[in-house]
N, C-alpha and C positions, 0 to 999 in steps of 0.2 A: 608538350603538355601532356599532364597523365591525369583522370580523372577516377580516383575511387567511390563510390558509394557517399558522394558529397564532400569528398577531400581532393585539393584537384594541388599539384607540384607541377609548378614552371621556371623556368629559367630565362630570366628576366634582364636586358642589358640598361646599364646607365649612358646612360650619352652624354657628350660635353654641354648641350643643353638642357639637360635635363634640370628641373628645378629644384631636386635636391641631392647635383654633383656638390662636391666640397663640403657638404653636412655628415653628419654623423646621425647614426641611427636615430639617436636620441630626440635631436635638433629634429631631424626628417619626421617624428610622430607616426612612423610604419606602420606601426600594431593597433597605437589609437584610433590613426584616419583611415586606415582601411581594412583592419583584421585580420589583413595579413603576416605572416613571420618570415622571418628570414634568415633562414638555420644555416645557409653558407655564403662569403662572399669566395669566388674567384676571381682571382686578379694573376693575370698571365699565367704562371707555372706554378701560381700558388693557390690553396685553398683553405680560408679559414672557415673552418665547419663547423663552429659556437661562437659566432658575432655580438657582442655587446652593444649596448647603446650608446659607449665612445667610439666604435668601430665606424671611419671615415668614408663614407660612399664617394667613389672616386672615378671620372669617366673612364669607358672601357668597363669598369664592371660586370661582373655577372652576378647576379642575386638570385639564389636559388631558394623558393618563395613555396610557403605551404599556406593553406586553410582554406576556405569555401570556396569553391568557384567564384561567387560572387567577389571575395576579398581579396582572389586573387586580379581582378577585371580591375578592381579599386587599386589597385597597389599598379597595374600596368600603368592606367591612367594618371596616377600620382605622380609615373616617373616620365611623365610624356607631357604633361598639363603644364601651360605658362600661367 
């Protein structure tokens, strides 16, 4: 976790429970429900580093997550919350 001057970048995993594996950006509402972005997914040996909102959250993921401290606590919680 990096915290700038109210900008805080984490890297974030999806788990197979998580409640929005098998969505896509769009379906999951990231940026609406919790302000946060999500400027890369990694998935094994790969990284895509300009995610769209068809772009499939898939477990194992890594979501490499920018904006507020705060938005970024809401977007952990998102991905952890049943």
């Amino acid at each position: 976790l990096q915290r700038l001057e109210g900008l805080s970048i984490d890297w974030l995993t999806v788990t197979a429970d998580s409640p929005v594996a098998g969505m896509t950006i769009g379906e999951a509402r990231i940026r609406k429900s919790t302000g946060a972005s999500v400027v890369a997914i990694i998935r094994g040996a790969s990284t895509n580093a300009a995610p769209g909102p068809d772009d499939v959250l898939e477990p194992g993921d890594v979501l490499v997550s920018v904006g507020t401290p705060d938005a970024v606590d809401a977007l952990l919680a998102r991905l952890s919350s049943s």
